[in-house]
C-alpha positions as CSV (number, residue, x, y, z in Angstrom):
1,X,21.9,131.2,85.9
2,X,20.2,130.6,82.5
3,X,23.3,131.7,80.2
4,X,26.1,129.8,82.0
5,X,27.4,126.4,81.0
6,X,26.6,123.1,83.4
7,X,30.2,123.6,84.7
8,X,29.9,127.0,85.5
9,X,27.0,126.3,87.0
10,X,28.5,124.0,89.7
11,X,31.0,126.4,90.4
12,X,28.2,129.4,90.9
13,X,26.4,127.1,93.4
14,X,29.6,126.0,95.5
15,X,30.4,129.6,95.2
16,X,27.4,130.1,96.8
17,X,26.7,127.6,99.0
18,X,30.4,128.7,100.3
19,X,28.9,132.6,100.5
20,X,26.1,131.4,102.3
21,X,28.3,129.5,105.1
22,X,29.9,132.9,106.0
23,X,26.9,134.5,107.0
24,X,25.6,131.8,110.1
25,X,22.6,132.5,112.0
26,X,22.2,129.2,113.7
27,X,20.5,128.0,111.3
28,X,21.1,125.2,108.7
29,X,21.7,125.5,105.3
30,X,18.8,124.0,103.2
31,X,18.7,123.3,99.5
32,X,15.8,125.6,99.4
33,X,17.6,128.7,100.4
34,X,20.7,128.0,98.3
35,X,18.0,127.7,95.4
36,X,16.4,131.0,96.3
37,X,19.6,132.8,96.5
38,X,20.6,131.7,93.5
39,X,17.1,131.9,92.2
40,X,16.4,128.3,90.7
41,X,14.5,125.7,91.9
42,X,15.6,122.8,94.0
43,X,15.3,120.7,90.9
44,X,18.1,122.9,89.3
45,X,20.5,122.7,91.7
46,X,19.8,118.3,91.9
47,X,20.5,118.7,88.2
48,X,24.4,119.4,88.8
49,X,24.4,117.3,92.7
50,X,22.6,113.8,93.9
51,X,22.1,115.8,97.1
52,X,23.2,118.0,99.1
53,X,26.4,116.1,100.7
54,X,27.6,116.3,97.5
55,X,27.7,119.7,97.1
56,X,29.9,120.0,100.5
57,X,32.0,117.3,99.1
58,X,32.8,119.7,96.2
59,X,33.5,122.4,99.0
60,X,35.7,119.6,100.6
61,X,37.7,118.9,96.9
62,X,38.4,122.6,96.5
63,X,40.1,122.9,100.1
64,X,42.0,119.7,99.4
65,X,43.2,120.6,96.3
66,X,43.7,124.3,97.1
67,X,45.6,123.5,100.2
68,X,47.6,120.2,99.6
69,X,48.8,121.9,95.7
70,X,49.6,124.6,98.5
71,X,51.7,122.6,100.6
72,X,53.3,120.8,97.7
73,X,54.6,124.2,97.0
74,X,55.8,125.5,99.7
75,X,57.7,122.0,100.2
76,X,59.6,122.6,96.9
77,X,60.2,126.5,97.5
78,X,61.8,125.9,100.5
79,X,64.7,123.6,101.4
80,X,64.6,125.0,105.2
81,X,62.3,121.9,107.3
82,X,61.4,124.6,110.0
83,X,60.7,127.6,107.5
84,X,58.2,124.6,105.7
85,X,56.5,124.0,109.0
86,X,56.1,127.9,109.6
87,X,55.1,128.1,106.1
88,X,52.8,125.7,106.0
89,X,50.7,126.6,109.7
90,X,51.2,130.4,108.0
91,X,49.4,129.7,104.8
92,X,46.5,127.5,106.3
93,X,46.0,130.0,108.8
94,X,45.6,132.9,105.5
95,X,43.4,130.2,103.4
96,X,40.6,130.3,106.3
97,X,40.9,134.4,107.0
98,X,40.4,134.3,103.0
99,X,37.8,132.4,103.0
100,X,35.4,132.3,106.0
101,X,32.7,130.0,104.8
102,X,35.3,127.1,104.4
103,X,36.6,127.4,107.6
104,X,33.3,126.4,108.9
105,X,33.9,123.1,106.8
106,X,37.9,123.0,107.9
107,X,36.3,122.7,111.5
108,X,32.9,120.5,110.9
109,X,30.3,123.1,112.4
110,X,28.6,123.4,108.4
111,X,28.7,119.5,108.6
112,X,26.4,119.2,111.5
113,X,23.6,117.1,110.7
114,X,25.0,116.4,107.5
115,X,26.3,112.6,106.3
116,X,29.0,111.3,108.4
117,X,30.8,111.0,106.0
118,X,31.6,114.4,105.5
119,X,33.3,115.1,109.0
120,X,35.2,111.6,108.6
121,X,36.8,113.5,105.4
122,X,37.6,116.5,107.0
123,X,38.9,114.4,109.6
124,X,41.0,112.8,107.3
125,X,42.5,115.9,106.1
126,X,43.1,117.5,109.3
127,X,45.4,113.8,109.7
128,X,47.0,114.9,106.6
129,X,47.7,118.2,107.5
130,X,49.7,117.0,110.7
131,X,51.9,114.6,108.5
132,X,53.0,117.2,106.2
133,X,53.7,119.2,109.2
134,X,55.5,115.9,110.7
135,X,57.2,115.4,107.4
136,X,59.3,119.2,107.4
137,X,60.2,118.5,110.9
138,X,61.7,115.6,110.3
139,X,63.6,117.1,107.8
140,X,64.2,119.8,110.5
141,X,65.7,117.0,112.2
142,X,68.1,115.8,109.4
143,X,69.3,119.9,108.8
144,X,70.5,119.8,112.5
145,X,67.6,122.2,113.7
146,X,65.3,120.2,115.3
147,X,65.0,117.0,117.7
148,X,63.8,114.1,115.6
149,X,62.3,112.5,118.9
150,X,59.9,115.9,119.0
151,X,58.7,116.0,115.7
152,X,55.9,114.2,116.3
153,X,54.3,116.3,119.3
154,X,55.6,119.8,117.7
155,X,53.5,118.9,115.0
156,X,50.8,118.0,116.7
157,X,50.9,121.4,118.6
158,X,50.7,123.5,115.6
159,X,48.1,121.3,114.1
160,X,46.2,122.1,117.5
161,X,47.0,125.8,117.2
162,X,46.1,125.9,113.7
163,X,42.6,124.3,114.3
164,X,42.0,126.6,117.2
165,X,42.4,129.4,115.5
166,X,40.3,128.2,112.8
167,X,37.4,127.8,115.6
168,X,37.7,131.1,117.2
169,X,38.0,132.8,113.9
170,X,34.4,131.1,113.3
171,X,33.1,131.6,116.8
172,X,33.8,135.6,116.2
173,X,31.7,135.4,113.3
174,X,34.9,136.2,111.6
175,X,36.0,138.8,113.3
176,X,39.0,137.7,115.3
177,X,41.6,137.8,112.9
178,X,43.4,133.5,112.9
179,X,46.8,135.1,112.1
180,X,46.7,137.6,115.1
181,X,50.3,137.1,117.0
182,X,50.7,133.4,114.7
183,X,54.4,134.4,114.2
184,X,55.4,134.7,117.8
185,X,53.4,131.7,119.1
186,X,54.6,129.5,116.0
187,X,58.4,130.7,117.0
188,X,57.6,129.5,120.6
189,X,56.3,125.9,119.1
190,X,59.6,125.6,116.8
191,X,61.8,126.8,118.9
C-alpha cells in the first residue's frame, strides 16, 4: 500500500473490507484484521476513516450509488412499467450474486454491533428500493397493465422476495444462487 495515492488507498481498503465480508466465520470484522490483510497498521487505515462505521458507510455509498445510477437506468431504457419492475428486482438480485460481501450489508448481518446508524441507512434504502418499484407499477397502471389499487402490495412483495433472497443467498455462504427460478416467481408477482 506504500506506492498508491490517499484515494486509491480508500478504495483498496473498502475493497477489502468488502473481500473480507464474503468470507464470514461468525466472527466480527475488526480494524485489526482489515489492517493485517492489507498489511498496515490500524493507524493507517484511521488515516483515510474516523472509525470504522465510516468505512461501512463508504460500502453503503458505493451500493447506493451503484444501484440507484442502476435503477435510473433501467427507468429510462424502458418505457414498459412492468418490464421496469422485472428489471429492476432482476438487476438487484445480479448486484448481490456479484458481490457477496455487500449483500451482507444490503441485509444488516455485517452491521451487527456496529453504529445504529448504519442499519437505519440500509433501512432507508431498502424504503427506497420499494418506491422505485411502486413508481414503475404505477406506471404499469397508467399503460393499462396493471391495477393501480395493487401497486402498492405487488411492490412490497417483490421487495420481500428480493430481500429474501438476498438472506438465503448469505445464509448459504453464497452458495444458493439469489436468481435461481427469479423469472417465474417475479411473473407470478406481476401477473
Amino acid at each position: 500500500m506504500a506506492n498508491t495515492k490517499p484515494g486509491e488507498r480508500k478504495l483498496q481498503i473498502l475493497q477489502t473490507l468488502a473481500e473480507m465480508l464474503e468470507h464470514p466465520k461468525g466472527e466480527k470484522v475488526t480494524t485489526a484484521a482489515l489492517a493485517a490483510k492489507l498489511e498496515v497498521s490500524e493507524a493507517a487505515l484511521y488515516r483515510h476513516f474516523a472509525s470504522k462505521a465510516q468505512m461501512f458507510e463508504g460500502l453503503i455509498e458505493f451500493i447506493e450509488s451503484t444501484v440507484f445510477g442502476l435503477i435510473n437506468q433501467i427507468n429510462e431504457q424502458q418505457e414498459n412499467g412492468l418490464s421496469q419492475a422485472q428489471a429492476i428486482a432482476g438487476m438487484l438480485l445480479n448486484f448481490a450474486e456479484r458481490n457477496p460481501g455487500m449483500t451482507r450489508v444490503l441485509i444488516g448481518d455485517a452491521l451487527v454491533n456496529e453504529d445504529e446508524r448504519l442499519q437505519s441507512r440500509m433501512n432507508q434504502f431498502i424504503e427506497r428500493v420499494e418506491m422505485a418499484l411502486r413508481q414503475s407499477l404505477r406506471l404499469a397502471a397508467t399503460q393499462g397493465q396493471a391495477s393501480e389499487a395493487e401497486a402498492v402490495t405487488r411492490a412490497g412483495m417483490i421487495t420481500s422476495l428480493v430481500v429474501g433472497r438476498w438472506h438465503r443467498f448469505a445464509k448459504s455462504r453464497f452458495k444458493q444462487s439469489p436468481t435461481d427460478n427469479v423469472p417465474a416467481q417475479l411473473a407470478i408477482l406481476l401477473g
